[in-house]
N, C-alpha and C positions, 0 to 999 in steps of 0.2 A: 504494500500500500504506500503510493507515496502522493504527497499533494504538494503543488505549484501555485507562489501566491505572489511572485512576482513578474509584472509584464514580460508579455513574450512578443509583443511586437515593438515595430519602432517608432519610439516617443520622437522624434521629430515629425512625424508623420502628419500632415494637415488636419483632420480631426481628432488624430490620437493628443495633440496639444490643447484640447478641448479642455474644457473645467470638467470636473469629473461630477458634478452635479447636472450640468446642462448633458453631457453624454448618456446621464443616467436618466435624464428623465424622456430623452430624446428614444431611448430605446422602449420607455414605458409608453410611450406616446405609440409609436409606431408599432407595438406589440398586442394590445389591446384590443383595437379594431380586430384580431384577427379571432379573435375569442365570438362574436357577434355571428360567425356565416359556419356552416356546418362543408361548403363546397369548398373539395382539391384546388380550385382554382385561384382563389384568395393566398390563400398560402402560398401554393406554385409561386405567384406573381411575385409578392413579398422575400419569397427565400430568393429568387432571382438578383432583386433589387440590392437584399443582403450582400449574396457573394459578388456582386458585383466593386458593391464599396468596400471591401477588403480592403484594396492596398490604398485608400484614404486613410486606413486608421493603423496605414504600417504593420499588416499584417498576411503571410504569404497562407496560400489555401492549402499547402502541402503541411505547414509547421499545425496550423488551426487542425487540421484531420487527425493528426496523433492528438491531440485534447480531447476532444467531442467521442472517442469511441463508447461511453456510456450513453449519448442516445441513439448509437447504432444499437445498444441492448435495447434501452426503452423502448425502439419501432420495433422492434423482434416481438417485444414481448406485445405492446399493442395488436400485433398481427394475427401474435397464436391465439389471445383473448377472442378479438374481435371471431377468429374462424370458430373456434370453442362456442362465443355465449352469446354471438349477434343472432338479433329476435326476426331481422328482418335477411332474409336468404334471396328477395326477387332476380330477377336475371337469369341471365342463362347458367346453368351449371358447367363449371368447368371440371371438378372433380368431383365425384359420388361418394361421399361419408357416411352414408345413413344421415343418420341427426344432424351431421356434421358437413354436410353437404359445402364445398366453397362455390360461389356464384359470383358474376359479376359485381353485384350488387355489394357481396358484401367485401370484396376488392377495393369497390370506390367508394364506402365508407370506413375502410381499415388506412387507405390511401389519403383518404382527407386527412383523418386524424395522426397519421403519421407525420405529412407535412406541416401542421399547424403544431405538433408538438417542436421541430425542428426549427419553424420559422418563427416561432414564438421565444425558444432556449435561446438562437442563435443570438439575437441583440445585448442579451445580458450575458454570454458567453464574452461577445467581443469587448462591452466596456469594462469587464472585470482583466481582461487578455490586453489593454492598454492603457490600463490609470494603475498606480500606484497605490497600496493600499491605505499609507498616511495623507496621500493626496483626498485623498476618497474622504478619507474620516474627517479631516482640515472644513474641507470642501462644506462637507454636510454640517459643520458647525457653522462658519461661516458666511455663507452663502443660505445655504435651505433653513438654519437657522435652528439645528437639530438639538437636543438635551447632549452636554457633553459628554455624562454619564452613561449614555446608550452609545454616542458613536466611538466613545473614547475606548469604552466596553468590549465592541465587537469588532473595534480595529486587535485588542488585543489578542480574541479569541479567536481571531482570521490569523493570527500571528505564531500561535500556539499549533496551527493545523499540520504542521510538518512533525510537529511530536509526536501524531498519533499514530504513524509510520513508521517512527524510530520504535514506539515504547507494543505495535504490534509485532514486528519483531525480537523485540525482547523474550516478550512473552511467550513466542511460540519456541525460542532458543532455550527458554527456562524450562518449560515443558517436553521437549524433548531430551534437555540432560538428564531430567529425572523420568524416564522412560514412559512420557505419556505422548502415545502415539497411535495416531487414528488408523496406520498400516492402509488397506486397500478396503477398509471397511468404510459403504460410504453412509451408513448409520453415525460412525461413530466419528467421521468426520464432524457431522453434522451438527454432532452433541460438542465437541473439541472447537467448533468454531463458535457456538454459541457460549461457550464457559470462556473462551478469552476475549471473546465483543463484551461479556459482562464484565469480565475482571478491564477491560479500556475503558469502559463506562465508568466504575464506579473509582480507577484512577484521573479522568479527564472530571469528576465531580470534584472531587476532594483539590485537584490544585484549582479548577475553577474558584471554589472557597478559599482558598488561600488567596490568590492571587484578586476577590475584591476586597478581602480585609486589609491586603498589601496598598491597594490603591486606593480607596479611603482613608487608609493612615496616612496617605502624599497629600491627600486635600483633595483628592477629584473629585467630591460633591461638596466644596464647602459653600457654592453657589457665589463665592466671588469673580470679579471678571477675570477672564483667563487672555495669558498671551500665546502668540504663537509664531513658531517657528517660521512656518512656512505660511504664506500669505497668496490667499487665493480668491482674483479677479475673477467678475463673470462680466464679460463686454460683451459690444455686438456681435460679434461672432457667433458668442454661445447660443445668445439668443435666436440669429438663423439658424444656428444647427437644431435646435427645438420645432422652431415652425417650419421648418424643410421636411424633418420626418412626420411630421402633423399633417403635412401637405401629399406627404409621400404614401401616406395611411390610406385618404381621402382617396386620393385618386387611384389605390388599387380596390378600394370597396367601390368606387364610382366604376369602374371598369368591369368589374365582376355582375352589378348591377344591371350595366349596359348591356351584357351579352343574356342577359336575363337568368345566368348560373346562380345567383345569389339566392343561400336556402337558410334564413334566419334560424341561430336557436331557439328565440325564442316563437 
């Protein structure tokens, strides 16, 4: 298990020098709308638009591919779900399951929801993949005007995420010197990997406790004003980059609309 918590693209990059509050909302902005239409097409359109602005935000599509391999799991697993427990099977049958029948139909609703998971992850894949994580937290005090308690909090606990890595190998090291080993049993895997996800749980509790008693002893809630290191502008710029993907939202629901594909949730 390892986790990567600082930028992998490049900060000179024209948007990737963006405020990381304006990136942030610029992706919630553009993500949102796509929550609203149940058709492949909305998405399609949008993850397009995505990959496209890659190397705006100093980012190569080859380096982005090794990150994202967890929602090549997610649409895997979307797929099996949907062919398993979709209620609605119309279309022509392409394979014969009994119960389990796959059809067209439930293709291009396994397909929609694939795509809008993908094109919905990707925008907050990329502004976490080009801001810096104390830029981030700065930002959100700052600028969005955040409690500093809560961003000071979860910059720390974003900071902490490469220990759970170190400290899950530990544990499986501890547990094979003293000869506890799941061998080819995959029962007992099963039971072996849930007994040391708990024992990382109830170590990631206990320095969480430490580590607010530690920063409340420094003053991080003493509710005086706080200075900061790093000073962060939000200018015009930021502000086009907001209403550009505002704009960029619009005109793929207005497109989806136009060709009459648009199949509201609600």
């Amino acid at each position: 298990m390892t986790f990567v918590t600082q930028p992998i693209g490049n900060p000179a990059a024209p948007l990737a020098r963006r405020n990381p509050v304006a990136k942030l909302a610029a992706a919630l902005l553009f993500s949102l709308p796509l929550l609203s239409t149940l058709d492949p097409l909305t998405p399609a359109i949008a993850l397009v638009i995505e990959l496209a602005l890659l190397p705006l935000f100093g980012l190569r599509h080859a380096v982005l591919a090794r990150h994202v391999w967890p929602l090549l799991l997610a649409g895997a697993g979307v797929l099996v779900t949907m062919v398993l427990f979709a209620s609605d099977r119309s279309g022509t049958v392409l394979v014969g399951l009994g119960p389990f029948d796959v059809t067209t139909g439930v293709l291009a609703t396994a397909l929609g929801l694939i795509l809008r998971l993908f094109a919905i992850a990707l925008p907050g894949i990329v502004v976490f993949a080009t801001t810096d994580p104390t830029d981030l937290a700065d930002a959100l005090v700052q600028n969005a005007k955040a409690p500093a308690r809560f961003a000071i909090g979860a910059l720390a606990a974003f900071r902490l995420l490469p220990l759970l890595g170190a400290e899950w190998q530990m544990l499986t090291l501890a547990r094979r010197a003293r000869g506890v080993d799941a061998g080819r049993n995959p029962a007992a895997k099963v039971r072996l990997f849930g007994a040391t996800a708990f024992a990382l749980l109830v170590g990631a509790l206990r320095r969480g406790g430490r580590l607010a008693v530690a920063m409340d002893a420094r003053g991080f809630d003493s509710g005086l004003p706080r200075t900061y290191a790093r000073r962060q502008t939000f200018t015009g710029a930021d502000t086009l980059l907001i209403i550009g993907a505002a704009g960029l939202a619009a005109a793929v629901l207005a497109t989806t609309i136009t060709l009459g594909l648009f199949r509201p949730i609600i």
